[in-house]
C-alpha positions as CSV (number, residue, x, y, z in Angstrom):
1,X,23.2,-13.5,1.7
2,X,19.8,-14.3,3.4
3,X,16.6,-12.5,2.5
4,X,13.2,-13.4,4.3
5,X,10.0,-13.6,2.4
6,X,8.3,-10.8,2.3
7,X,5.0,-12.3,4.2
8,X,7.7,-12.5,7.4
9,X,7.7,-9.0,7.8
10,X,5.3,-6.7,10.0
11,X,5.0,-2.9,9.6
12,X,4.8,-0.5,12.3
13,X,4.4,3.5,11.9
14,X,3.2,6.6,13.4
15,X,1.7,8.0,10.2
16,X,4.5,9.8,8.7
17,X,7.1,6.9,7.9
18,X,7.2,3.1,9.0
19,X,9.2,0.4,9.5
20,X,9.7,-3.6,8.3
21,X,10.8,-5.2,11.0
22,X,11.1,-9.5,10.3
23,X,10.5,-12.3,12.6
24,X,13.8,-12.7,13.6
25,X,13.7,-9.2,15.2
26,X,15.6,-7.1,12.6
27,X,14.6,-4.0,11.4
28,X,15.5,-3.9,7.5
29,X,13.7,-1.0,6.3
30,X,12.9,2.4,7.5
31,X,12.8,5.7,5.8
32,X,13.1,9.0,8.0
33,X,11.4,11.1,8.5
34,X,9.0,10.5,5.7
35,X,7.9,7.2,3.4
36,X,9.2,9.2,0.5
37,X,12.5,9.9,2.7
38,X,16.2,8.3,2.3
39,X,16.2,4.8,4.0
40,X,18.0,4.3,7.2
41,X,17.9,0.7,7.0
42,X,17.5,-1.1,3.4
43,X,18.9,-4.7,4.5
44,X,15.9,-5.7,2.6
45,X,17.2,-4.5,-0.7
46,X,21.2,-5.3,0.3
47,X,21.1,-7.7,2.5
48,X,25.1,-6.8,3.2
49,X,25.3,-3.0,2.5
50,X,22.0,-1.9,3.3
51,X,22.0,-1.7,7.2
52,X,19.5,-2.7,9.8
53,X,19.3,-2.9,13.2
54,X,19.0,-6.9,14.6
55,X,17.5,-8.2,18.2
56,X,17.3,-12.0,18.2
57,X,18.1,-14.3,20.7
58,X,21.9,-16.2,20.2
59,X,21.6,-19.5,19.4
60,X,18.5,-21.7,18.0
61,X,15.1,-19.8,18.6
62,X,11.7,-20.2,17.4
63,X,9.4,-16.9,16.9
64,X,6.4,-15.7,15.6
65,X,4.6,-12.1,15.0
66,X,1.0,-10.8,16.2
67,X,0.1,-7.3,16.6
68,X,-1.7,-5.9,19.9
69,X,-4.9,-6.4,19.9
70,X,-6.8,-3.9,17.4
71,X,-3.0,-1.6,16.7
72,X,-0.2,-1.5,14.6
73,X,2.2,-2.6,17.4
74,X,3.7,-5.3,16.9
75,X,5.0,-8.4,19.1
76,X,8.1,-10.8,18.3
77,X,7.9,-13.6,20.6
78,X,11.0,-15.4,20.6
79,X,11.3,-18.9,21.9
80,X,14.8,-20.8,22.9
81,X,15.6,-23.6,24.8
82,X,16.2,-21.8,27.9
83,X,13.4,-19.2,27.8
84,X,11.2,-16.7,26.4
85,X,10.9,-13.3,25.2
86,X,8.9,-10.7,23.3
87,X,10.2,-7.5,21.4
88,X,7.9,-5.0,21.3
89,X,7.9,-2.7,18.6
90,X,5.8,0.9,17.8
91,X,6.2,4.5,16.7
92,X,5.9,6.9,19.2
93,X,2.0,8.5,17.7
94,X,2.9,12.0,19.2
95,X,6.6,12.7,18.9
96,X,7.8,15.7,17.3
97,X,10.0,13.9,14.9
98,X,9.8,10.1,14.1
99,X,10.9,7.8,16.5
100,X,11.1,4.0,16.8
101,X,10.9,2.2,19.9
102,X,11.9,-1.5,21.1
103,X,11.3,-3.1,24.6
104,X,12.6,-6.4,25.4
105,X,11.4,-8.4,28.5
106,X,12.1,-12.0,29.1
107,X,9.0,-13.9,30.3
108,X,10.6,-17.3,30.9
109,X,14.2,-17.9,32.2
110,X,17.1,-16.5,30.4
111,X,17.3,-15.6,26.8
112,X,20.8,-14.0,25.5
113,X,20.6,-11.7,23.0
114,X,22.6,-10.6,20.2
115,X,22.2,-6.9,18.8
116,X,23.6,-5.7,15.7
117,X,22.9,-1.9,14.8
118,X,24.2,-1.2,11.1
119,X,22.5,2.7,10.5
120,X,23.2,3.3,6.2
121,X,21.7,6.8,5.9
122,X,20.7,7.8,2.3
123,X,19.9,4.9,1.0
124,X,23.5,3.9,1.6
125,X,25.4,5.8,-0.9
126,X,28.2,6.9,0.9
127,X,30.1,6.1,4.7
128,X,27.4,7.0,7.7
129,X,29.7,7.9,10.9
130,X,28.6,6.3,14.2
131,X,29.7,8.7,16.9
132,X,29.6,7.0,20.6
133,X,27.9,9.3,23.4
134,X,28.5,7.1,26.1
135,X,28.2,3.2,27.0
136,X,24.5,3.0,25.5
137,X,24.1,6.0,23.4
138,X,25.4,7.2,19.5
139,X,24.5,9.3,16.9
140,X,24.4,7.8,13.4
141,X,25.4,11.1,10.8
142,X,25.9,11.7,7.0
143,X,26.3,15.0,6.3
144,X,23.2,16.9,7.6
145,X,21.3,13.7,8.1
146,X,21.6,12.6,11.9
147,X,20.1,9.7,13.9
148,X,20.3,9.2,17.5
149,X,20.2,5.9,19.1
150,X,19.8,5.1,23.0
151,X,20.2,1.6,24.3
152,X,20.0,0.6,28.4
153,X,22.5,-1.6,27.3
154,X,26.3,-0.9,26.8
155,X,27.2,-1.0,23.0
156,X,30.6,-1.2,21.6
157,X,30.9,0.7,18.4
158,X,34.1,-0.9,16.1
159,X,34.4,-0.6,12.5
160,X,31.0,1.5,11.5
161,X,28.6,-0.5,13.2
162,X,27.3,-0.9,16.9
163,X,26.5,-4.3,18.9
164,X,25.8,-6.1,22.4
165,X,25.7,-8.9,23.5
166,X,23.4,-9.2,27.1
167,X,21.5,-12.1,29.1
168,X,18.0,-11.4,29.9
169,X,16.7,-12.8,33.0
170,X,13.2,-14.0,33.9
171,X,11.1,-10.3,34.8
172,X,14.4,-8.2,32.9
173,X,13.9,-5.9,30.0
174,X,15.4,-3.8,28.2
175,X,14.9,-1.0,26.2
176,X,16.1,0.4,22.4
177,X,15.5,4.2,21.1
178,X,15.7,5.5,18.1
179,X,14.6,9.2,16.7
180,X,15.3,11.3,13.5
181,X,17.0,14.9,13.3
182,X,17.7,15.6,17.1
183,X,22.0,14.9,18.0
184,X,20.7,14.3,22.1
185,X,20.2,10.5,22.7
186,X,16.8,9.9,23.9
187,X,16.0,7.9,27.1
188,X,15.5,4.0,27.5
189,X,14.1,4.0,30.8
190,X,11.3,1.1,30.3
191,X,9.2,2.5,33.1
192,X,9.4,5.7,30.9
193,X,8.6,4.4,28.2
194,X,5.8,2.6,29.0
195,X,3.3,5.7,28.9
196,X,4.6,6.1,24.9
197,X,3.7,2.7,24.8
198,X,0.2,2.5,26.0
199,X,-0.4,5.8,24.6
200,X,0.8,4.1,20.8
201,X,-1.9,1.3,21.9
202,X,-4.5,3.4,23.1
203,X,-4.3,5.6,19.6
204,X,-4.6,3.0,17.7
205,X,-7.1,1.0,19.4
206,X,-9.2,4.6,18.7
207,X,-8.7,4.7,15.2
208,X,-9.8,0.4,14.7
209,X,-13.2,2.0,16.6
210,X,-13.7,4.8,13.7
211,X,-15.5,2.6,11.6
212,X,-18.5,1.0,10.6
213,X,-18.5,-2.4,9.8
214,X,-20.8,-5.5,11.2
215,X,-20.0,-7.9,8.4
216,X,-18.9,-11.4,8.9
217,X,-15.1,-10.8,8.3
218,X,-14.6,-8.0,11.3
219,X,-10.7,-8.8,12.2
220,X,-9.8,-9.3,8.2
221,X,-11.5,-5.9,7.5
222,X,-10.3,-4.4,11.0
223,X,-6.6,-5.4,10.2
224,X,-6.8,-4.1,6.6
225,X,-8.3,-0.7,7.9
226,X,-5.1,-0.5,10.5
227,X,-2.9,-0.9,7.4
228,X,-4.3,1.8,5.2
229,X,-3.8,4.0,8.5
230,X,-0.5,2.8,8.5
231,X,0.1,4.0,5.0
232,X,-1.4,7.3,5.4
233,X,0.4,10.7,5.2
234,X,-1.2,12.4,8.2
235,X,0.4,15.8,7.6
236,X,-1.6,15.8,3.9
237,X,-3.8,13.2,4.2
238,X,-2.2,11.6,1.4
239,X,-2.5,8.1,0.8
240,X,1.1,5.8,0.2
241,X,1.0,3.1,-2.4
242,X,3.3,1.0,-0.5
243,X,6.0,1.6,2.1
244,X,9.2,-0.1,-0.3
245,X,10.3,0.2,-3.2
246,X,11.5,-2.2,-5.6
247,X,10.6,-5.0,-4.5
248,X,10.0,-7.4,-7.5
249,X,7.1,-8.4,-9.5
250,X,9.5,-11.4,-10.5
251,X,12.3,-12.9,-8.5
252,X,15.4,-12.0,-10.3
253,X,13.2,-9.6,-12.8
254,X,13.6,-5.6,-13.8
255,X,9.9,-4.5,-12.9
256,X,10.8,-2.9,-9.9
257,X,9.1,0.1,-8.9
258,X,9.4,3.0,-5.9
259,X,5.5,2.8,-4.4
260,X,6.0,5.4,-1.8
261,X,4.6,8.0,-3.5
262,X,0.5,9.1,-3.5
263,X,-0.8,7.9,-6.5
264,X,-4.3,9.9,-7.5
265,X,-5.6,6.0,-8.7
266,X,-5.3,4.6,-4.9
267,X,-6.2,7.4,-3.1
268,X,-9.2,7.9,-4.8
269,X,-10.2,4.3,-3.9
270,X,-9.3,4.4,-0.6
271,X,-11.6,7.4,-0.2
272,X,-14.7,5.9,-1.4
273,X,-13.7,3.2,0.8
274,X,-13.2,5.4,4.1
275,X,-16.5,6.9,3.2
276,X,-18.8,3.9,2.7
277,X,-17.5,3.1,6.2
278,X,-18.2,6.4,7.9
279,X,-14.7,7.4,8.3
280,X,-13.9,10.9,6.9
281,X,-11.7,12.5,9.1
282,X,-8.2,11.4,7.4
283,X,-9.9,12.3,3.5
284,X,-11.2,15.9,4.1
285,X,-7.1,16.9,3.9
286,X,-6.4,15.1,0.4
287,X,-9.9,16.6,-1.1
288,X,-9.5,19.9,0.2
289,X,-5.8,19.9,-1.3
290,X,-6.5,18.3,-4.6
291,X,-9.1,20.9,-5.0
292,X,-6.6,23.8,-4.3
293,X,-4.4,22.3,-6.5
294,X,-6.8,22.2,-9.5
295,X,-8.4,26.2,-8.2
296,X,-4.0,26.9,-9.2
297,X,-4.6,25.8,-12.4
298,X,-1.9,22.7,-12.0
299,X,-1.9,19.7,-14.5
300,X,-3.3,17.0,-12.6
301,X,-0.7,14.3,-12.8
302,X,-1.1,10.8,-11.3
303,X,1.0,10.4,-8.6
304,X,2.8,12.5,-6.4
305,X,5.2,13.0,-3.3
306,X,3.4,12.6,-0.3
307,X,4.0,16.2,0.9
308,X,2.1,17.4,-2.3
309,X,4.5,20.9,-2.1
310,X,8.0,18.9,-2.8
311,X,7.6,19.4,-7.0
312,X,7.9,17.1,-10.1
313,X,11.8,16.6,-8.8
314,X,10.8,14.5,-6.1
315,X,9.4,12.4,-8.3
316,X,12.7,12.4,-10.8
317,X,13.3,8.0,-11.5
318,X,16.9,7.1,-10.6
319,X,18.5,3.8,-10.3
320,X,20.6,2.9,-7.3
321,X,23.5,0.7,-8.9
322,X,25.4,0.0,-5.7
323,X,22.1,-2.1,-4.2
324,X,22.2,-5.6,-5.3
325,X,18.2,-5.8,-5.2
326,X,15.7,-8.1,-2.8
327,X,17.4,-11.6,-3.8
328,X,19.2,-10.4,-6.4
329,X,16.8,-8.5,-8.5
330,X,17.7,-5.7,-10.0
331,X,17.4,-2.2,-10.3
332,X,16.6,-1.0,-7.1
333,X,14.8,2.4,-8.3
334,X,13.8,5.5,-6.3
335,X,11.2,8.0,-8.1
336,X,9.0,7.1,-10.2
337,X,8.9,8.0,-14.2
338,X,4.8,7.0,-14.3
339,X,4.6,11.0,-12.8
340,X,5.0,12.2,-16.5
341,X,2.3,9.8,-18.0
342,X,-1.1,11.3,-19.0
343,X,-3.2,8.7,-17.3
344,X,-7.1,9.2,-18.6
345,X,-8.4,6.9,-15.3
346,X,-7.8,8.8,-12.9
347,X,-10.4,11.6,-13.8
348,X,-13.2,8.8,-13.4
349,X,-11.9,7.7,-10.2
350,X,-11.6,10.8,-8.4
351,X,-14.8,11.8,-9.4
352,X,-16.3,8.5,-8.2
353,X,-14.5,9.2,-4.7
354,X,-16.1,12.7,-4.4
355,X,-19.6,11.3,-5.3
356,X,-19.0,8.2,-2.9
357,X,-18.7,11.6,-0.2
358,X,-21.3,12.9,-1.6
359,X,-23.6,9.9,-1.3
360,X,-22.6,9.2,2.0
361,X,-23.1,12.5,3.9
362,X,-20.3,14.7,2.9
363,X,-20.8,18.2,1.9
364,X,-19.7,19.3,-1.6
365,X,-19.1,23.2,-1.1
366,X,-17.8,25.4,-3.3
367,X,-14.3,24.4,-3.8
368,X,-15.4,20.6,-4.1
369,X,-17.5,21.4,-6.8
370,X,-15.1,23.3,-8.9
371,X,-12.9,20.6,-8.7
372,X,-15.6,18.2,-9.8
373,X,-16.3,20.3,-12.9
374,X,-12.8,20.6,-13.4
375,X,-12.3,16.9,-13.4
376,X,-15.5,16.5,-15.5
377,X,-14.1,19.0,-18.1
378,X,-10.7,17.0,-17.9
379,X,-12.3,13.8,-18.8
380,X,-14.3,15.4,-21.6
381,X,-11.9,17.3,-23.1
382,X,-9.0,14.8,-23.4
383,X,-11.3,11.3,-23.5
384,X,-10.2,10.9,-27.2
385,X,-6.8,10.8,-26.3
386,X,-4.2,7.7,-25.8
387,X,-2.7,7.3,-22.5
388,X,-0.5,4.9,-20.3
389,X,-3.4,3.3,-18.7
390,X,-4.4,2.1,-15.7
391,X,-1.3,-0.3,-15.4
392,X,1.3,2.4,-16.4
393,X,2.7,0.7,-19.7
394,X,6.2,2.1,-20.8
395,X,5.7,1.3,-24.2
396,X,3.8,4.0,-26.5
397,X,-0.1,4.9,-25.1
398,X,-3.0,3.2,-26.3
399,X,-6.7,3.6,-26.5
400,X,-7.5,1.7,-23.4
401,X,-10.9,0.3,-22.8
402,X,-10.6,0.5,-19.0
403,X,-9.3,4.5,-19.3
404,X,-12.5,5.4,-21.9
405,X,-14.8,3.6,-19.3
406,X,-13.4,5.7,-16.6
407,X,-14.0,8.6,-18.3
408,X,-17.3,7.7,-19.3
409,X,-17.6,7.4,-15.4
410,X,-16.2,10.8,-14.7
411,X,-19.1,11.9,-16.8
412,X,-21.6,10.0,-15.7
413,X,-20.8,10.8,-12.1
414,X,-20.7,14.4,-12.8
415,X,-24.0,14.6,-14.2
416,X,-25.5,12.8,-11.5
417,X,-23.7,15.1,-8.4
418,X,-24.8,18.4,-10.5
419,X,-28.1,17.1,-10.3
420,X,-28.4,16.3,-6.8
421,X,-26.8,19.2,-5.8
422,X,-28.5,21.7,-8.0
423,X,-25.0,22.9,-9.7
424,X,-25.5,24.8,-12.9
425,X,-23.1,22.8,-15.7
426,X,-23.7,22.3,-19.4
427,X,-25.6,19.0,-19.0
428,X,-26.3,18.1,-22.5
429,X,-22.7,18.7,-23.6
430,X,-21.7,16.5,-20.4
431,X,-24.5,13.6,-21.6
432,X,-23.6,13.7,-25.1
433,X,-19.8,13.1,-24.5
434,X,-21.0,10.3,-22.1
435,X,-23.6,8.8,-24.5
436,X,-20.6,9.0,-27.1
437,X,-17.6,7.2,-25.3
438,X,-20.3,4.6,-24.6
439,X,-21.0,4.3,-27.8
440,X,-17.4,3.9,-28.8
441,X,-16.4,1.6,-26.3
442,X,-19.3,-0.7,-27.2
443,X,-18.3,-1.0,-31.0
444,X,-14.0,0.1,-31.1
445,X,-13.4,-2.6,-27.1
446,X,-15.6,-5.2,-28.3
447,X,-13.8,-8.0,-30.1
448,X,-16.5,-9.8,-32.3
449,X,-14.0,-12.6,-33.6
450,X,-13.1,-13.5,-29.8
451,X,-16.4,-12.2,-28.4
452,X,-14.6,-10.4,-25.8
453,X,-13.9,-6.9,-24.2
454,X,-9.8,-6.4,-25.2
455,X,-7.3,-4.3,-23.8
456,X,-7.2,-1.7,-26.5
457,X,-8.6,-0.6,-29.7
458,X,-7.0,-2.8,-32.5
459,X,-6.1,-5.2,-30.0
460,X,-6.6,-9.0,-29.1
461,X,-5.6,-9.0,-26.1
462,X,-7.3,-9.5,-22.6
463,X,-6.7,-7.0,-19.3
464,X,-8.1,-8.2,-16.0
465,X,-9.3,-4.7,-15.6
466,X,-12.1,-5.0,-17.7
467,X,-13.4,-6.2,-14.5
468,X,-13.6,-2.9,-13.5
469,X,-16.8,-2.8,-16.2
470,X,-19.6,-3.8,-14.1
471,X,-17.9,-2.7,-10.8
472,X,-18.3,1.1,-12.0
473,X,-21.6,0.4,-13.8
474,X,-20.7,0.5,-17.1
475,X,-22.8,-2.6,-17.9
476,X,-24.8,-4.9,-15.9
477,X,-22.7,-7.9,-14.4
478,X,-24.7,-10.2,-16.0
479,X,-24.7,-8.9,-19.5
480,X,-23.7,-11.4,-21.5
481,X,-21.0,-9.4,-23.5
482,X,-19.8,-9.8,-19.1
483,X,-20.3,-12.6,-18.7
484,X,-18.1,-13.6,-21.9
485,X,-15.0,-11.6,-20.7
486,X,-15.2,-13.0,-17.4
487,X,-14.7,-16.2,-18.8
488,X,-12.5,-15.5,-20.8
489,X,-9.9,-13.6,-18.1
490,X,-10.5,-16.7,-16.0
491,X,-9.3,-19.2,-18.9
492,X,-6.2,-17.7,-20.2
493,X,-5.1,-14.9,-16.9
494,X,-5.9,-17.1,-14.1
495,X,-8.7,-19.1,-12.8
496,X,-8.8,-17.5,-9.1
497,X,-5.1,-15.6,-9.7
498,X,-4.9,-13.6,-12.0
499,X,-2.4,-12.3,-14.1
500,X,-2.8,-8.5,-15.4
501,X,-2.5,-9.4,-19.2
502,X,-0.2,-11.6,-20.9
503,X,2.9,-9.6,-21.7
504,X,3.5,-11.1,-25.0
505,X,-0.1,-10.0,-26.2
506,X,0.0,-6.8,-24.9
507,X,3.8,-5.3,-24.9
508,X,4.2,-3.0,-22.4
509,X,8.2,-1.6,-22.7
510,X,9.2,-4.8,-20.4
511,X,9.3,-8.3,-21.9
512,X,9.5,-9.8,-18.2
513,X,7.3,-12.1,-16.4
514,X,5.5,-11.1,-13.5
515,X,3.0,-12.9,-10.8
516,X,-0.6,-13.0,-10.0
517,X,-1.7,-9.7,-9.1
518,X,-4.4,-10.0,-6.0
519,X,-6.0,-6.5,-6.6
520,X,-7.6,-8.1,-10.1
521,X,-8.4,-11.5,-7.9
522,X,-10.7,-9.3,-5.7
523,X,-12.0,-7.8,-8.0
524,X,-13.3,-10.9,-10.0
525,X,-14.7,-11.7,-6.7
526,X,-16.9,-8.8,-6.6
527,X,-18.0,-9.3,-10.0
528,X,-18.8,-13.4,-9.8
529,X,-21.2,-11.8,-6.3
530,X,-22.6,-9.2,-8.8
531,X,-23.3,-11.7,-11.5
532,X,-25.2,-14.0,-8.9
533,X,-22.2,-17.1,-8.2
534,X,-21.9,-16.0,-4.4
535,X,-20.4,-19.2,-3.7
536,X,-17.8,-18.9,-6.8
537,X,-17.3,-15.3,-5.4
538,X,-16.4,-16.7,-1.7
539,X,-14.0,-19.3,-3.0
540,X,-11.6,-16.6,-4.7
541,X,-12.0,-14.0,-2.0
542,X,-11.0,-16.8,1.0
543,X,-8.1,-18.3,-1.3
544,X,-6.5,-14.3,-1.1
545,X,-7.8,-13.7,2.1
546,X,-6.1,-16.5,3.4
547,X,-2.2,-15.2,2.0
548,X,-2.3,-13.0,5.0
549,X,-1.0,-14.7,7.4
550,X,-1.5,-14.1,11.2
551,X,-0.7,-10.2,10.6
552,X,-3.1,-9.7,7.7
553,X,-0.3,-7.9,5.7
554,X,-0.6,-8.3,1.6
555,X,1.9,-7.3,-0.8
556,X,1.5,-6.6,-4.2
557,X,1.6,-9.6,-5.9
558,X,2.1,-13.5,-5.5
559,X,3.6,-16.4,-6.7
560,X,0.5,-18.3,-6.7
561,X,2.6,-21.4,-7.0
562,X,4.7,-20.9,-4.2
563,X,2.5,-19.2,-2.5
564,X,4.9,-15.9,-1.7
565,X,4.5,-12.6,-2.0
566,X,5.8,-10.5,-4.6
567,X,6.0,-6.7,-5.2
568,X,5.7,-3.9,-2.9
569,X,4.4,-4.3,0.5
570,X,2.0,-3.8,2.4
571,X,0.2,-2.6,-0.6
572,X,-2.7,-0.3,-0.3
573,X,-4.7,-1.1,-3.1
574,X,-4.8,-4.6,-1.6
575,X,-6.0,-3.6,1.4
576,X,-8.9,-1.3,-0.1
577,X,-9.7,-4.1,-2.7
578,X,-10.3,-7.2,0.4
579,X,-12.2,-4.9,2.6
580,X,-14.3,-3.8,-1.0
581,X,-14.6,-7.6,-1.2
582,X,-16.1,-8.2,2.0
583,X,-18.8,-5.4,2.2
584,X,-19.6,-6.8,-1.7
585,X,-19.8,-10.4,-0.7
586,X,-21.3,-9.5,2.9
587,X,-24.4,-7.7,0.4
588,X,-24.7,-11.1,-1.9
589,X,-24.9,-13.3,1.5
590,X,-27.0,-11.3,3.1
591,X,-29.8,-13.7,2.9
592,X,-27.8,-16.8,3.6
593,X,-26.8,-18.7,6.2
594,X,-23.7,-17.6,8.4
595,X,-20.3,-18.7,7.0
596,X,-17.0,-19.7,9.1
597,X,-14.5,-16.9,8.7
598,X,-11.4,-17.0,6.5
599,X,-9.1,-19.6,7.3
600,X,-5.5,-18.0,7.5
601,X,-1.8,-20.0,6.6
């Protein structure tokens, strides 16, 4: 069994679902019609039973990816020895339903071409039916579940799976359709389809313009942008973690999570980030629902299914034991147990995002600031607590430093929006529980033996979150309690990648390795810029930029010595963290000479 690295994979989407499709032309995972949904194809986590459907040229080929200029569709340009072609690959951006589209023209002689359509609806777990409608048309079916597949080329359907094999000449093409929920096969006309086409171009190409940025990393920033759109709910406005699950934090390891899910942390982030850049048309939906949520009096837990209204059961964990796992690594997992946590964070962080609105021209009404006070109130009331922290430990909560210092945050952030906006709140009960986790913090997280931040109260050991100090203005960057941690997280987690903590300091219910994990790179980044080592700050953010290869995708995680990705992918809170990393090191450069831009592998 043959599985590709993850960095050979680009995404394409239409903002409800999205699919992995590799540089050899296969499609090896889509979920319909949602992230959240049942896969359609999982060849990525079983590379035998989980299905996919396969373009590629017969015979030797060469190939590489690139995306459209400023979109999310994508280009597989496949080179042989007796021509060329490119598969083009996109969403349709204003279908009805989800629906996936491939064109295939040869630019350069003649190319055959093998096709090899394996459809595993629900994640596989029982026979999908392929039911022929003609020469070039089936429907794919499992119980109420149906997929409809057109081809403009005939496809013989034996044994449960379709496939073709066709010779392209120079100037041919050919086209491949698939859509979600609707028995009638669509049509693979290329002349009509070439409107969805340039219409998928023309939308995207509108969204890469919503922004403002004039910093000296525009294509890095503009491709991470064009990711986080890709991993947007549109329907909600919720933001998805990841588009996979399970892929592993360690070849061969057991810390393999479902990401597909809105996790209050990562939205909240990405918010602040969409409004620092002038872009608040896809975040008004997410605020406006969180703060309807809270007005119903809901527990505000931190993730949840990207259609907000499915309920905690969407979320139930479940391990699916007939999937061997991306190389082996098992469980492949869908849900997510982290749902149940108390996680004290994310009252800091979503009060952060609504003050980043704030700051940057967005009205707080009514409903805003209820939620605000709500959140406030959460923090306050609930501060004293142990929780699962930040990193979602499934061993028994802690007193983390980084969750106290969030909701000193939420506090801090509260006071200063009722101030500015002239709300009426208890002030001096809001400045006295600030004033007293700060005081906490400073004597119960501070390690006089090791002169360190730690993790935890009691603890030893280190957390590369505790970069998250200065970054949320909890101390200066160059205080030299800081400095002192900074040093320390660089000597014993990683001097430019960083691990999260060492596992055998800090058990967290899993006594696995893991690799480096880039969010906590970037962020030392922005801190070394902060504490005035610009040129220390550059070097760590061009080392991760440069992962990225030519589609400026980032997973997770990497194994920094093999220089692979690891863990879900494309990951948002990468994406936020390099595009945070830029504007931050585009502010510490400001006064210096021009620098070339990142150099990619």
């Amino acid at each position: 069994m043959t599985y590709r690295p993850i960095e050979h994979y680009g995404a394409v989407g239409d903002m409800r679902t999205a699919a992995l499709v590799s540089r050899e032309g296969s499609v090896d995972w889509l979920c319909l019609p949602r992230f959240d949904s049942p896969s359609v194809f999982a060849a990525l986590l079983d590379d035998d039973r989980g299905g996919r459907f396969r373009l590629r040229p017969l015979g030797p080929f060469r190939s590489r990816q690139s995306y459209l200029e400023d979109s999310n569709v994508l280009v597989t340009a496949f080179h042989t020895t007796g021509g060329e072609a490119t598969l083009t690959d996109f969403m349709t951006v204003d279908a009805p339903v989800p629906e996936l589209v491939r064109l295939l023209h040869c630019r350069r002689g003649s190319v055959e071409v093998a096709l090899e359509l394996t459809p595993r609806l629900d994640y596989a777990r029982g026979p999908t039916v392929l039911h022929p409608l003609g020469a070039g048309a089936l429907v794919a079916g499992q119980g109420e579940q149906v997929l409809a597949v057109a081809s403009s080329v005939p496809l013989s359907v034996p044994d449960g799976r379709a496939g073709a094999r066709f010779l392209l000449r120079e100037g041919e093409r050919a086209a491949f359709v698939l859509r979600w929920g609707e028995p009638a096969p669509p049509p693979t006309d290329p002349d009509a389809l070439a409107p969805r086409l340039e219409r998928a171009v023309r939308f995207w190409q509108e969204v890469s313009r919503e922004w403002r940025y004039a910093g000296r990393w525009p294509q890095l920033v503009k491709r991470s942008l064009l990711a986080l759109h890709l991993l947007l709910y549109a329907p909600s406005g919720a933001m998805c973690a990841a588009l996979t699950t399970s892929l592993p934090e360690h070849i061969g390891g057991g810390r393999n999570w479902d990401y597909r899910y809105c996790w209050l942390r990562d939205s909240a982030f990405a918010l602040d980030l969409f409004h620092r850049l002038g872009h608040r048309e896809h975040t008004l939906p997410f605020l406006h629902w969180l703060a309807a949520a809270q007005g119903e009096g809901a527990p505000l837990r931190p993730l949840y299914p990207i259609a907000y209204r499915d309920g905690a059961d969407a979320l139930r964990e479940e391990v699916l034991e007939h999937l061997e796992g991306y190389r082996r690594s098992r469980p492949v997992r869908i849900g997510n147990a982290a749902s149940d946590q108390f996680q004290l964070d994310i009252y800091g962080e979503l009060v952060l995002a609504i003050y980043s609105y704030h700051r940057h021209g967005g009205q707080v009404d009514d409903a805003l600031w209820r939620l605000v006070e709500a959140l406030v109130e959460g923090a306050l009331s609930r501060w004293q607590e142990p929780d699962s922290g930040i990193w979602e430990v499934r061993s028994r909560p802690r007193h983390f430093v980084v969750s106290k210092v969030m909701a000193w945050a939420a506090l801090d952030r509260g006071i200063r929006l009722a101030k500015a906006l002239r709300r009426p709140a208890d002030l001096q009960r809001w400045r006295k529980a600030r004033d007293a986790i700060r005081r906490e913090v400073l004597e119960r997280g501070w390690d006089g033996r090791r002169g360190t931040f730690v993790q935890s109260y009691g603890g030893r050991a280190l957390d590369a979150a505790l970069l998250l100090l200065p970054l949320v203005g909890f101390l200066p960057a160059r205080d030299p309690r800081v400095v002192a941690t900074v040093e320390a997280i660089r000597r014993e987690l990683g001097e430019v990648f960083l691990r999260r903590y060492l596992p055998e300091e800090a058990p967290d219910g899993l006594d696995e390795e893991e690799g480096a994990f880039l969010l906590c790179s970037l962020w030392l980044a922005q801190v070394l810029a902060l504490m005035g080592r610009p040129r220390e700050a550059l070097g760590v953010f061009r080392r991760v930029a440069a992962l990225g290869g030519p589609l400026g995708l980032y997973a997770e995680m990497v194994d920094p010595r093999r220089r692979r990705f690891l863990g879900n992918y494309p990951q948002a809170y990468t994406h936020i963290a390099l595009v945070d990393t830029a504007l931050a090191l585009d502010r510490a450069l400001a006064t210096r000479p021009r620098l070339p831009a990142v150099a990619r592998r």
